[in-house]
N, C-alpha and C positions, 0 to 999 in steps of 0.2 A: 652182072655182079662186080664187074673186075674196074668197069667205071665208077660204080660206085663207091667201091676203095678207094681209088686213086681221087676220086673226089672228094671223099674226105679224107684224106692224107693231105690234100692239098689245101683244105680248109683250115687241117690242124697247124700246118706250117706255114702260113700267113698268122695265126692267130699267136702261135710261139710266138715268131720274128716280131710279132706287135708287140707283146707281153714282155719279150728280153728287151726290148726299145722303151721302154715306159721308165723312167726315173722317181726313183723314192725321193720327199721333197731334202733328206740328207744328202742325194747323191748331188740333186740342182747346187745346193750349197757349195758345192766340193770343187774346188779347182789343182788339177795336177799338172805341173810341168818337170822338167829336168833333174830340177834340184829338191823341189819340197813340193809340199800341199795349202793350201789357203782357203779356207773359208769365207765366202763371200755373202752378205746379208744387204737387204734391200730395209731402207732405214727414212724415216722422215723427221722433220724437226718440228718439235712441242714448243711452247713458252714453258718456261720456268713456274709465270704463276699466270692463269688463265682463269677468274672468278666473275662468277656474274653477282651484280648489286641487286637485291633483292628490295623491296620496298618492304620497311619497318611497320608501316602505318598506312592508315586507311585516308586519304584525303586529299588536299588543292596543293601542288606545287608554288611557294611561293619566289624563291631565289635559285638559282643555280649560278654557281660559283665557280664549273668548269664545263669547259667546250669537249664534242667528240676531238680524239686526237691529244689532247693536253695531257702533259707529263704530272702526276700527282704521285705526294709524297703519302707514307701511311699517316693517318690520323687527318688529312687531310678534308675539310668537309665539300662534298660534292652539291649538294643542295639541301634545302631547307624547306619544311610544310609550313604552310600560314596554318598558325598557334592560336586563333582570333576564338573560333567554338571552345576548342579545350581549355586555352585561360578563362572565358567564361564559364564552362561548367567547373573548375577549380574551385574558382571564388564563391557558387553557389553551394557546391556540396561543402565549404569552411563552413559557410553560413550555416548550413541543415545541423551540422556539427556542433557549432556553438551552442546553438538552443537546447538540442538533446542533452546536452552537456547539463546546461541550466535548470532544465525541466529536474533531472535524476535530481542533483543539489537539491532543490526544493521540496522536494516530495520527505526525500531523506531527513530532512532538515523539518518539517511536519509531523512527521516520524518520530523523533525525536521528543519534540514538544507532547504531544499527543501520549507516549507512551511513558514521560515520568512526572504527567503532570495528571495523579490521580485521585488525589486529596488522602494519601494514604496517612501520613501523622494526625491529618484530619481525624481520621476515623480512628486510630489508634487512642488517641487522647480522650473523644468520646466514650469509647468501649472502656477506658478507667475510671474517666467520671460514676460511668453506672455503676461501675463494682462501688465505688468508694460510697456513692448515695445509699447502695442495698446494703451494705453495711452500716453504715449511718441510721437509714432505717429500722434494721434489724434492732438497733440498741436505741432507739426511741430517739436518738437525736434527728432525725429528718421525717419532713411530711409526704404522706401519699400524694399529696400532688407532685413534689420534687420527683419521689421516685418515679412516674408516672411522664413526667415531663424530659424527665432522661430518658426515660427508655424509649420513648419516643421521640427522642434524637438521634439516639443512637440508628432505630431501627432506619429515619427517614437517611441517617449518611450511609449506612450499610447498599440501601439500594440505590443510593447513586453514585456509591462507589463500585458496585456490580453492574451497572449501567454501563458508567467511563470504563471501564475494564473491558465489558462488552463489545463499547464503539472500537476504545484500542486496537484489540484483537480483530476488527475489520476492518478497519484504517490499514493493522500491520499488514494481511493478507493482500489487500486491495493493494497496496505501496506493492509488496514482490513482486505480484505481476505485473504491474505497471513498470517497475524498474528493470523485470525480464526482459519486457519486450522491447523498452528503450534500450538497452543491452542491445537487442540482436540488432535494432534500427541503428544502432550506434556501431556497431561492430560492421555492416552492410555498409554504410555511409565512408567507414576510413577504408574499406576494400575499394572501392570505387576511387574515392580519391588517390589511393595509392596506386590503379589502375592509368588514372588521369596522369598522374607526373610522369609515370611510365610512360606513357604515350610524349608525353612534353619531352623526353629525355631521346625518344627514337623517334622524334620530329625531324631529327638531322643526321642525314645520311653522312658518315664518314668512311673514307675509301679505308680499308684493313691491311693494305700492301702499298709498294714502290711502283707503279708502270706507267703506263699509258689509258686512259678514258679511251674503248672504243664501243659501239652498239647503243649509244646513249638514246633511247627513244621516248625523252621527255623535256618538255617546253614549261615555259611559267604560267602559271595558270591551268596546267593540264592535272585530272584528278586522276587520281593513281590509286589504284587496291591493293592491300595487304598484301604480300604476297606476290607480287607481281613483278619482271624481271625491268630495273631501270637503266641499268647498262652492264660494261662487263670492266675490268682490270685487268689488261696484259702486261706482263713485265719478259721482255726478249734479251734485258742486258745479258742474260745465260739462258741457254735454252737447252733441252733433254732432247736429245736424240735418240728416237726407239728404234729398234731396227729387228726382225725377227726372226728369231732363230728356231732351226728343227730339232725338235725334243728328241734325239737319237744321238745328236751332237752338243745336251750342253756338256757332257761330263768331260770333255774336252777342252775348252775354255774356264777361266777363272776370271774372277773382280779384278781390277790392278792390271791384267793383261793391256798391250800396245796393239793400239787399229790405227789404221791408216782410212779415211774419213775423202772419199770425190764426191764433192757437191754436184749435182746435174745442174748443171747454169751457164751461161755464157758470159763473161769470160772463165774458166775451169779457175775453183776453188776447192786446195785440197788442206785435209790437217791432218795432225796426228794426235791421239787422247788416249788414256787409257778406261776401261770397263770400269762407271762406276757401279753398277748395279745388276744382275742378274735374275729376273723376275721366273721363277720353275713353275710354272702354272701357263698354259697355253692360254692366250687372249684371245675374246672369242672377236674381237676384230682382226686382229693379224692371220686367227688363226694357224700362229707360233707362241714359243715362248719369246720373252724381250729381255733383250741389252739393250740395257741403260750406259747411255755416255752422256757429260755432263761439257757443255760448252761455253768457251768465254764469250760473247757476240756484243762487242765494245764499239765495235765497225757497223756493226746491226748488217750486215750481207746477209746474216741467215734469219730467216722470217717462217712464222708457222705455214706449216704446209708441206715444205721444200724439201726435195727427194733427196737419196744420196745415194751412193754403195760405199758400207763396211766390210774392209777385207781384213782379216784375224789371221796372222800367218800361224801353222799348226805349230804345237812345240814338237821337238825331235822324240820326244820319249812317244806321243800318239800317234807319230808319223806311220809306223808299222804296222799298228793298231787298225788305225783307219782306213788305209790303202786295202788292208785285208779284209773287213768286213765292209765297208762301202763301195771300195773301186774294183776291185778283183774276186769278186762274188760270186761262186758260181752260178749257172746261167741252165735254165732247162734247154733242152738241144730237140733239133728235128729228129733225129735219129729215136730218140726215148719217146718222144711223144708219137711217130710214127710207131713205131713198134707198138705201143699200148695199145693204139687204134687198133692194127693187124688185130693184136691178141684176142680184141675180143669179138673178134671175127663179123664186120661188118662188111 
């Protein structure tokens, strides 16, 4: 029994000593000497602007007007699609355009004619003659045959003025839907074309920023899909330096704060910059929070990629603060954690 105590007493007190040895990733951060404390953060350098070219348009490379490597300004154009399909179907769907155009005009225009051309005074003036004859009649100034022969005009314009009336009214019908559907063929036709120029207009890639052309993975003559990545835009004249910090320690640091900035490189490259940004949300790459510091690189020494250490010296008001809850913690002891074992009598 008495080994087996002592065997675990001894287990527990290795596993203390491991436990009291283990650093919180605040404590990693924390550097103490004589006089103060300093925060130490492990930090890489970004481009300022890092954008991949996407392709606009579905189709044949025909110019490119910058090499990987070349310096391009914004608005700059990086290359050009052969236009040769799409200005032909342009000019085809004008054409479809035209006609439809023409056709409605005509029909309308039929339309028109057809429905005021009914012989309507026609029939008005007959329909008085016969009154005036059957009166005439009536008082013995007109013969049966007169009245007989009007009214048998009258009745022969009546029914072909109910006839034309008849056709009108299916001419009218027949016209609407015919100029419906021109309508919708017509409205389909400028969607397309208006599709078309759209395409003519994002035939030509233009760069959006100031950098450098680099990842270019396209040749003249090479066909390209929508969508599909044709290089990237780096601009290093400033570049962001992330660097990450442990969420126990931002409330300690501020924007505006002074770092002191050692490049890892040969020959040693150091600066000083102040905190432009403070990101409070842990990144699930860093897995930290990030300080943002914002770099002038006019010399171009600093390139994406390249490591550093950011040292944040603490202000004197946190100094006490920190020491006390990160550096001077207290610590569970062999003593309490033997005794627990004891107590519960193993």
């Amino acid at each position: 029994m008495k080994i087996k105590i002592i065997t675990l007493l001894l287990s527990a007190t290795i596993s203390t000593f491991l436990i009291g040895c283990a650093q919180t990733i605040e404590e990693k951060q924390l550097v103490e000497d004589d006089k103060h404390i300093t925060i130490k953060l492990e930090a890489v350098v970004s481009p300022r602007v890092n954008s991949k070219i996407i392709s606009p348009y579905d189709g044949k490379i025909e110019t490119i007007f910058v090499k990987n490597g070349d310096r391009v300004k914004k608005g700059e154009v990086i290359c050009r699609f052969n236009l040769k399909d799409e200005t032909l179907k342009i000019k085809n769907i004008k054409r479809e355009i035209k006609i439809i155009k023409q056709q409605i005009f005509r029909n309308s225009e039929n339309r028109d004619v057809n429905i005021y051309n009914n012989n309507t005074d026609i029939l008005k003036n007959s329909e008085l003659y016969l009154e005036k004859i059957t009166t005439l009649y009536a008082e013995g100034y007109a013969t049966e045959s007169e009245l007989s022969n009007a009214k048998k005009e009258y009745l022969n314009l009546k029914k072909e003025y109910e006839n034309v009336k008849k056709d009108n009214n299916n001419r009218s019908n027949n016209f609407k839907i015919s100029k419906d559907q021109n309508l919708i063929l017509l409205n389909k036709k400028e969607l397309e074309l208006a599709n078309a120029k759209h395409q003519i207009e994002n035939a030509t890639v233009i760069s959006d920023f100031n950098g450098y052309l680099i990842d270019a993975l396209i040749t003249e003559g090479s066909n390209v899909a929508k969508g599909s990545k044709i290089g990237s835009i780096v601009n290093i004249d400033n570049v962001i330096l992330k660097a990450g910090l442990a969420p126990g320690l931002y409330q300690y640091i501020k924007k505006g704060d002074m770092v002191k900035v050692d490049f890892i490189v040969t020959p040693p490259y150091s600066v000083e910059a102040n905190i432009t940004r403070i990101i409070p949300i842990v990144d699930p790459v860093f897995g930290r929070m990030i300080v943002e510091i914002k770099l002038e690189n006019s010399n171009f020494i600093l390139q994406n990629g390249m490591k550093a250490m950011v040292e944040i010296d603490l202000k004197k008001e946190y100094q006490a603060k920190v020491k006390k809850y990160f550096i001077d913690k207290e610590k569970e002891t062999v003593v309490n954690v033997g005794s627990d074992v004891t107590s519960k009598g193993y």
